[in-house]
KEMINU-403179 format. One record per residue (C-alpha): residue in three letters; chain; x, y, z. Coordinates in Angstrom, 2 decimals, padded with zeros to 5 digits. Example, Ala and Ser with C-alpha at 12.3 -4.5 7.8 and 13.67 -1.06 7.14 Angstrom:
BEGIN
NODE Ala A 012.30 -004.50 007.80;
NODE Ser A 013.67 -001.06 007.14;
//
This chain:
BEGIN
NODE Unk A 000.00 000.00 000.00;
NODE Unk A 001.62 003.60 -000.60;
NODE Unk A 000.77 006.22 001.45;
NODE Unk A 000.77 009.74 -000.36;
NODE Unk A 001.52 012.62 001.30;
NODE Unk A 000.41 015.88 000.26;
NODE Unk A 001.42 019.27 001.75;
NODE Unk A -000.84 021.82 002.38;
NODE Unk A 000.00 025.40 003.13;
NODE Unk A -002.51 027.86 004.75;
NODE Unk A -002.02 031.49 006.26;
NODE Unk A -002.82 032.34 009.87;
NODE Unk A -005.70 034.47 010.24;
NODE Unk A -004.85 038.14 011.73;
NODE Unk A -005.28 038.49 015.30;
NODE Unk A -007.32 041.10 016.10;
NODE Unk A -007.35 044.17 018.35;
NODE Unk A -003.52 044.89 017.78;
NODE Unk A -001.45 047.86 018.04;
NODE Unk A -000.40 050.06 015.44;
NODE Unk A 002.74 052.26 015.50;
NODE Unk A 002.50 055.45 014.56;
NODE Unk A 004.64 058.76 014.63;
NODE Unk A 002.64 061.94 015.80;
NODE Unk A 002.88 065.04 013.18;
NODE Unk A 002.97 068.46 014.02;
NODE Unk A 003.32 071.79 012.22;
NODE Unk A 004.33 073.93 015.18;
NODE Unk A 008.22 074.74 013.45;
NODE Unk A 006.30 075.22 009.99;
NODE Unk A 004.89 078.62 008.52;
NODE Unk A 001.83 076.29 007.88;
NODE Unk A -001.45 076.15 010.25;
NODE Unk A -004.44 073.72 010.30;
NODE Unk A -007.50 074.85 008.35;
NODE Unk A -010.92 074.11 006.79;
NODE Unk A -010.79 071.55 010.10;
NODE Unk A -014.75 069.80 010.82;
NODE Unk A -013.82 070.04 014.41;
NODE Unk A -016.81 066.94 014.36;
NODE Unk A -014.50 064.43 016.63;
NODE Unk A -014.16 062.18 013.89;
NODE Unk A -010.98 060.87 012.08;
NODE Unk A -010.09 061.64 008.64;
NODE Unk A -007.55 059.32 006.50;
NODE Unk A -004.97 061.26 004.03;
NODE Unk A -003.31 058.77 001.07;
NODE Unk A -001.96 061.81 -000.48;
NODE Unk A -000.35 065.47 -000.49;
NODE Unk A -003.68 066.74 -002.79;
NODE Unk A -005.68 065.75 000.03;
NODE Unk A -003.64 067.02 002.81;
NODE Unk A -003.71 070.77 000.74;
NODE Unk A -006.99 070.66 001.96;
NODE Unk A -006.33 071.13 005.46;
NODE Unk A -003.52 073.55 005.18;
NODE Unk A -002.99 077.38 005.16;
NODE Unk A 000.42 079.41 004.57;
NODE Unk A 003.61 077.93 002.97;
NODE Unk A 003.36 074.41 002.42;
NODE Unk A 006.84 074.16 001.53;
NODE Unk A 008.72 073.40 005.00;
NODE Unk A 005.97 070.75 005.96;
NODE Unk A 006.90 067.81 007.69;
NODE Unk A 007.89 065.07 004.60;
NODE Unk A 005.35 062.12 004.30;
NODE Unk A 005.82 059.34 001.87;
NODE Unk A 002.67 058.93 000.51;
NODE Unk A 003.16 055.78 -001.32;
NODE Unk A 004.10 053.73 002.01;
NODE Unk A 002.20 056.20 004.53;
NODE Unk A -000.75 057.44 005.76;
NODE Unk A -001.74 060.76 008.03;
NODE Unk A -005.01 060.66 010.71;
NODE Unk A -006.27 063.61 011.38;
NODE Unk A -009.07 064.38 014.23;
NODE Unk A -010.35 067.72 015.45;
NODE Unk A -013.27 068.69 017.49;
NODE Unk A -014.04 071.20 020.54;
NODE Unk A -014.64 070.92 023.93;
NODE Unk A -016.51 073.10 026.75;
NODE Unk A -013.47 074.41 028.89;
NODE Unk A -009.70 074.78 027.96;
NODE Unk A -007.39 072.11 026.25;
NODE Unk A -003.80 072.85 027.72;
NODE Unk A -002.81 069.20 026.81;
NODE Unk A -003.19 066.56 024.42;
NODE Unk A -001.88 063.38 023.60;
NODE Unk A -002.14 060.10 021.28;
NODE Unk A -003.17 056.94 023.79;
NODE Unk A -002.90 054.32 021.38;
NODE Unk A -004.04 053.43 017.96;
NODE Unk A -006.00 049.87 017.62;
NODE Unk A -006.28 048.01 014.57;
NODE Unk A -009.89 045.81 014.78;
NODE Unk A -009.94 044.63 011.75;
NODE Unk A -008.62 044.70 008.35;
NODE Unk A -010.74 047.71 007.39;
NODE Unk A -011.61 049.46 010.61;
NODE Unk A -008.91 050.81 013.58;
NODE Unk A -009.79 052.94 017.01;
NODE Unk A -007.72 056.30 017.94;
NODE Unk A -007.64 056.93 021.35;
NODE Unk A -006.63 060.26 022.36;
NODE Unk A -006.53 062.16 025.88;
NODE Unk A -007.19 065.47 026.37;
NODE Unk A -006.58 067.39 029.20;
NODE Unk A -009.21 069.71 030.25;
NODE Unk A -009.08 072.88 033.16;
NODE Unk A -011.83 075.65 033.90;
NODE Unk A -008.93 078.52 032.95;
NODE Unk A -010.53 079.38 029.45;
NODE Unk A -013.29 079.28 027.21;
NODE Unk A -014.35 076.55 025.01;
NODE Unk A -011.50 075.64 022.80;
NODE Unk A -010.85 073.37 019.34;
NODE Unk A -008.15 071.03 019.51;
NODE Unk A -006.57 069.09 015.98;
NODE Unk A -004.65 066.05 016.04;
NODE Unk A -002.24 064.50 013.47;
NODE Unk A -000.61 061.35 013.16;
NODE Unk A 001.64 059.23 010.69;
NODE Unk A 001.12 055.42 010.18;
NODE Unk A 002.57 052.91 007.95;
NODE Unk A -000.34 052.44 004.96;
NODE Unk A -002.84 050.31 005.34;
NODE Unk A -004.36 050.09 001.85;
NODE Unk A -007.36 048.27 003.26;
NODE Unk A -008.29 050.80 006.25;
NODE Unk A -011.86 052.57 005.47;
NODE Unk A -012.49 053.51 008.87;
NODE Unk A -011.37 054.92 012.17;
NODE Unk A -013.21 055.27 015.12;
NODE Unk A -012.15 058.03 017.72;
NODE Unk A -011.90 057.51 021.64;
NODE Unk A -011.92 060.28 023.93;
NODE Unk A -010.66 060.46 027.41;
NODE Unk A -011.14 063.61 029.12;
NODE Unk A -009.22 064.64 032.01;
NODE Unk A -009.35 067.15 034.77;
NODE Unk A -005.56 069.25 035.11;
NODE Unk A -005.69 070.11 038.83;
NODE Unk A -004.08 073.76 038.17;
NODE Unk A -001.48 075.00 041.12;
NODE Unk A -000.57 078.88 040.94;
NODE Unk A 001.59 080.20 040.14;
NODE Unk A 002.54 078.64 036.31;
NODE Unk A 005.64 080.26 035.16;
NODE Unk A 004.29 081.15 031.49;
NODE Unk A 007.35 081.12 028.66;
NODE Unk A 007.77 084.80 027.24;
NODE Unk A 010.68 086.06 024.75;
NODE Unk A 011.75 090.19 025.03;
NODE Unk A 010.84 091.71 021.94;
NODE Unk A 013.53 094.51 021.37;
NODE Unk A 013.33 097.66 018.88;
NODE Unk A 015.93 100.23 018.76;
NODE Unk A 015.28 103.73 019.16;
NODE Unk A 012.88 105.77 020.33;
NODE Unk A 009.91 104.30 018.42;
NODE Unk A 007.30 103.98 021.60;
NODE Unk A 005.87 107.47 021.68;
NODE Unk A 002.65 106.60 022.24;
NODE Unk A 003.25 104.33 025.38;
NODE Unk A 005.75 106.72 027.68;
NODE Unk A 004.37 107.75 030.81;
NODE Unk A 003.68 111.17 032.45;
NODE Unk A 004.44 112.36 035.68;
NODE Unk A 001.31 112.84 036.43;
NODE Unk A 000.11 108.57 035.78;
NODE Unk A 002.20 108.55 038.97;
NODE Unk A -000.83 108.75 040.76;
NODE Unk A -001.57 105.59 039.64;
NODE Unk A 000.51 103.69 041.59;
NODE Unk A 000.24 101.22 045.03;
NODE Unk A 002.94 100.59 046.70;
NODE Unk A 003.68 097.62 049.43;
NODE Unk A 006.70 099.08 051.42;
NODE Unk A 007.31 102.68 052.66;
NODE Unk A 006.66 105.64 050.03;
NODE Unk A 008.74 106.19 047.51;
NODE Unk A 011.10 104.34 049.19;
NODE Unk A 014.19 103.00 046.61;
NODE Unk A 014.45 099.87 047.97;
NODE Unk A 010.81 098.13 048.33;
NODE Unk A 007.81 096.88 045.94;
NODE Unk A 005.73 098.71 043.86;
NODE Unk A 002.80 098.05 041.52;
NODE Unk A 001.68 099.75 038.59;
NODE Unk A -002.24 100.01 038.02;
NODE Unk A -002.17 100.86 034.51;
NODE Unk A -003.37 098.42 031.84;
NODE Unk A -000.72 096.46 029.15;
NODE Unk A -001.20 097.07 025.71;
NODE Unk A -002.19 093.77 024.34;
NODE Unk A -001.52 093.56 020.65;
NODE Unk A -002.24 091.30 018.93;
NODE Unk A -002.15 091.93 014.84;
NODE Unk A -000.03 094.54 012.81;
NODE Unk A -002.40 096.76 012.01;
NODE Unk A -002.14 097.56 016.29;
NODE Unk A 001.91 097.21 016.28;
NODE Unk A 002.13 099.93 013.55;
NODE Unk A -000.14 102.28 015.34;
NODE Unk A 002.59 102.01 017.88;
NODE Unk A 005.99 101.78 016.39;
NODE Unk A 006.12 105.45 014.74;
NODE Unk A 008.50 106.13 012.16;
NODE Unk A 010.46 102.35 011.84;
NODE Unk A 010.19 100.43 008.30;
NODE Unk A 011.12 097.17 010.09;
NODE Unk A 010.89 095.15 013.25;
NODE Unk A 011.46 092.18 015.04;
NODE Unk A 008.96 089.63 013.02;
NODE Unk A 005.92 087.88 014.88;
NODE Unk A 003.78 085.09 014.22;
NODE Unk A 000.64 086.36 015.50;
NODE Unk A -001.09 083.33 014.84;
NODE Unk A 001.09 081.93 018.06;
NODE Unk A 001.97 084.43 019.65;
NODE Unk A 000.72 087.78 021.29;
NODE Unk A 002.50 090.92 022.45;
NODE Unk A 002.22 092.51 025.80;
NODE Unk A 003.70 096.20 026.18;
NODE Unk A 004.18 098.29 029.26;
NODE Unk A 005.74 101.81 030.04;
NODE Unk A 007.89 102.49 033.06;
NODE Unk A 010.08 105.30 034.57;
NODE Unk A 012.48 105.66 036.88;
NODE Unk A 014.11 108.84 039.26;
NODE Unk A 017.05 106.14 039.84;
NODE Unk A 020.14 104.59 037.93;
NODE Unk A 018.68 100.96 036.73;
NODE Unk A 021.14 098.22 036.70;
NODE Unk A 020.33 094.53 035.72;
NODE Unk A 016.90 093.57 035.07;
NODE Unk A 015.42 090.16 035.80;
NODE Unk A 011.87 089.22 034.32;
NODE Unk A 009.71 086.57 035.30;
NODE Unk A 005.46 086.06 033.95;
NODE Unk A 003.36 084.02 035.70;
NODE Unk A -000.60 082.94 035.83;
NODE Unk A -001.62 083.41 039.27;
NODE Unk A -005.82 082.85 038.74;
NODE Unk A -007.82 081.73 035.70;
NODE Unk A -007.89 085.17 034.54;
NODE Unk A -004.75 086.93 036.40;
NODE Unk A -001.14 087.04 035.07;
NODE Unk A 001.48 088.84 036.67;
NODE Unk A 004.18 090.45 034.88;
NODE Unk A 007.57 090.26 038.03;
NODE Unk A 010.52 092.94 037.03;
NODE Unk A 013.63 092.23 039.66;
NODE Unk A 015.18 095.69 038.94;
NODE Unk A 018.84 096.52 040.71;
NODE Unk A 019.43 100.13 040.96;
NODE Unk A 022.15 102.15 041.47;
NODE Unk A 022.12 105.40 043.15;
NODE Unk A 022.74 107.74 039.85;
NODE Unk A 020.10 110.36 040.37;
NODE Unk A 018.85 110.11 036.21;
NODE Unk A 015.44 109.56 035.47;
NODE Unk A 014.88 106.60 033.32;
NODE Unk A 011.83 105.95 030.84;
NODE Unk A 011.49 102.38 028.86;
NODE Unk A 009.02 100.06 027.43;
NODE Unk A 009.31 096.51 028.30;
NODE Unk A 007.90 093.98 025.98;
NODE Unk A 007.38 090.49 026.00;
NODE Unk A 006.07 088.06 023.47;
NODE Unk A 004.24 085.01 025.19;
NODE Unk A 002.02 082.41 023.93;
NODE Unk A -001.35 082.71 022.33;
NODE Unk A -003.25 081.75 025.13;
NODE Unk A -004.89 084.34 026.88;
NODE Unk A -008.36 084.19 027.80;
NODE Unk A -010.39 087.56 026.58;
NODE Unk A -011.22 088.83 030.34;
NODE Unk A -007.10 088.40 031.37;
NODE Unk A -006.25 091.09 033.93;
NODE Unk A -002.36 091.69 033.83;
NODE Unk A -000.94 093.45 036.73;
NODE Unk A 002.93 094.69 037.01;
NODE Unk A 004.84 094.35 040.25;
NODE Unk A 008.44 095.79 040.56;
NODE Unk A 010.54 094.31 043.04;
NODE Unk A 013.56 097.07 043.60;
NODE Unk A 016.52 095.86 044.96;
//
């Protein structure tokens, strides 16, 4: 009797939920910004550079490279109630051959208003993906003032502030914590900053200058503030901080000398775009 053997091959079937790697993709050193976004908490998949046009504004020519052929981006967007200080890519699941789960968490506090949020990531193509499903996980950030805020000086030369130098008489304006007048001691000024937060407002200030430092207003805003002086100012040490939802505290650690010169500036800071509409900024001078 002969025995015949036959060989038979077959594939393992797929294993489903597993984990996809991904790479997240942000624009934040590009002149580019999100647009056109549906902000409808769903996930939209990109094959191509056509398709990702869509979503852009500004010069597309520094974006991030994606190989199209071998990759795919996700993109999700939506809004929430209260303020989105964080967010963050949890894990991206892969159910079956034509549907996957993005689970993002976002990290909510009571500091602002209602805000939009965009996510992007980059994934190895999956030519048989139709769909993918988006998980949220909200969070509550437990906030503890004061937050040290980032801030860079922004610096013209000259005397191209007119319209922001103080009189003698805005004096009045002022509270002070230790003795009065006193050199050494803490003082705050109860006059407003100027926030600015577009050209058209910058060049009603800078009189008479063709060019300045240049700022991307779409990130950042600028916060100016007039000062003088019946003392010799030294070394200057500047701190901004958030010390309520709405309060932000601009610290100046000022050594002076005892040259009797009066001294008149304009210190100006660029910080973050993150401001909520009703911020009160106050200005305390520490004198050492």
């Amino acid at each position: 009797m002969m025995f015949i053997a036959l060989a038979t091959s077959c594939n393992p079937e797929e294993k489903y939920p597993k984990d996809i790697s991904f790479t997240e993709y942000s624009l934040d050193e590009t002149l580019c910004q999100w647009a056109n976004l549906p902000y409808n908490s769903k996930v939209i998949i990109i094959n191509s550079k056509d398709e990702l046009k869509k979503y852009l504004e500004g010069n597309i020519s520094d974006l991030p490279a994606i190989d199209f052929s071998k990759q795919s981006l996700l993109l999700a967007s939506g809004k929430t109630e209260k303020g989105v200080p964080e967010i963050s890519v949890n894990r991206l699941l892969l159910n079956s051959s034509d549907n996957a789960l993005l689970s993002i968490d976002i990290g909510v506090n009571n500091i602002d208003d209602g805000n939009s949020w965009c996510v992007a990531i980059v994934i190895d193509k999956i030519k048989s993906l139709r769909n993918v499903e988006l998980e949220i996980i909200l969070k509550d950030i437990v906030i503890e003032y004061p937050i040290d805020i980032p801030f860079e000086r922004f610096v013209v030369t000259g005397n191209h502030l007119q319209a922001l130098k103080l009189s003698y008489n805005d004096f009045n304006d002022f509270c002070y914590y230790e003795g009065i007048w006193s050199i050494i001691g803490e003082y705050c000024f109860k006059y407003h900053f100027d926030i600015i937060d577009n050209y058209e407002q910058l060049d009603n200030i800078l009189k008479d200058i063709d060019k300045y430092p240049e700022i991307d207003f779409r990130k950042q805003t600028l916060l100016l503030a007039p000062l003088i002086f019946f003392t010799g100012v030294g070394s200057i040490e500047r701190q901004f901080q958030q010390i309520s939802e709405s309060e932000y505290l601009f610290l100046l650690h000022i050594d002076v000398n005892e040259t009797a010169t009066m001294k008149d500036w304009t210190e100006a800071i660029l910080v973050p775009k993150l401001l909520p509409q009703n911020a009160n900024i106050k200005l305390k001078v520490i004198i050492k």
